[in-house]
C-alpha positions in Angstrom: 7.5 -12.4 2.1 7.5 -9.5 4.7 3.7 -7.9 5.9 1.9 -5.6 7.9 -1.5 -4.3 8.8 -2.3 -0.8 8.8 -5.9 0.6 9.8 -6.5 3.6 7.7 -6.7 7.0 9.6 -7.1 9.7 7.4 -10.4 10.8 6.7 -10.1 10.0 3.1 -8.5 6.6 3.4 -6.6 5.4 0.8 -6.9 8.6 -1.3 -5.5 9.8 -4.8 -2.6 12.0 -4.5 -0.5 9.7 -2.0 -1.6 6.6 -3.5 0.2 8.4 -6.8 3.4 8.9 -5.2 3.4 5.5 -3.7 2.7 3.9 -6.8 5.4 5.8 -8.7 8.2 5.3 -6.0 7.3 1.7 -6.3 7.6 0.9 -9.8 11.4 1.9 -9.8 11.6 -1.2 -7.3 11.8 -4.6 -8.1 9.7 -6.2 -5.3 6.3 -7.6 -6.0 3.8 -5.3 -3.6 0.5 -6.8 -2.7 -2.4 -4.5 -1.0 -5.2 -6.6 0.5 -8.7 -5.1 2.1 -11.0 -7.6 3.3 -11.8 -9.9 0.3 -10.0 -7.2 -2.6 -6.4 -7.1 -3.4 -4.5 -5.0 -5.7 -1.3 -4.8 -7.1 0.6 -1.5 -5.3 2.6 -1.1 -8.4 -0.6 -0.2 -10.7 -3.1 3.5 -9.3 -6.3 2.1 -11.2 -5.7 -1.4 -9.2 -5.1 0.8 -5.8 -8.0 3.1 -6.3 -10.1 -0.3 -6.9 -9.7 -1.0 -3.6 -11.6 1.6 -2.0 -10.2 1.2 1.4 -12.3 4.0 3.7 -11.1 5.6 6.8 -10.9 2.9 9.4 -10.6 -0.1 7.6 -7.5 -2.3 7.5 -5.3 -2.7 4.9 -2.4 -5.7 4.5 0.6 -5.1 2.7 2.7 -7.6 1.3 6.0 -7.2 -0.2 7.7 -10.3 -2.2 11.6 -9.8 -3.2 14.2 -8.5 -3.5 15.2 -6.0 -0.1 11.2 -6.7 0.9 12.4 -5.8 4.6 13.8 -2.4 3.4 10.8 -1.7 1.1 8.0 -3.0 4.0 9.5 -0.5 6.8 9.7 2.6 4.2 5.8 1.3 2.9 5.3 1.6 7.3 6.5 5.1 7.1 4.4 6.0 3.9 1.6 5.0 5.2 1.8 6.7 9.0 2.3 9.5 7.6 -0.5 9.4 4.3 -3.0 7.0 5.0 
């Protein structure tokens, strides 16, 4: 399993229209994608089970990827992320 913490920085934290495109880019994968915030988690692969989350603007978010080219997928999620979240 390959992780890393990001703290939200957008204003709108983990917001709707990004969280759509991550979601769709990574249920063509075949890695397992875990999002934790505090005591919630949610599957990455799923938009009702990110937007449950309701990680704000300054909080800090986990992500965990599980399988197969995890490394690959983690630094691309690290990428995402900088430049949505």
């Amino acid at each position: 399993m390959t992780s890393f913490d990001y703290t939200l920085t957008n204003p709108m934290g983990l917001h709707m229209r990004p969280a759509g495109v991550m979601v769709k880019r990574l249920a063509a994968l075949p890695c397992a994608v875990t999002l934790r915030c505090g005591t919630r988690s949610a599957n990455a692969k799923g938009i009702f089970s990110v937007m449950a989350l309701a990680a704000k603007c300054g909080e800090t978010v986990t992500v965990e990827v599980e399988g197969e080219d995890e490394q690959a997928v983690a630094k691309e999620l690290q990428i995402f992320f900088r430049e949505n979240f």
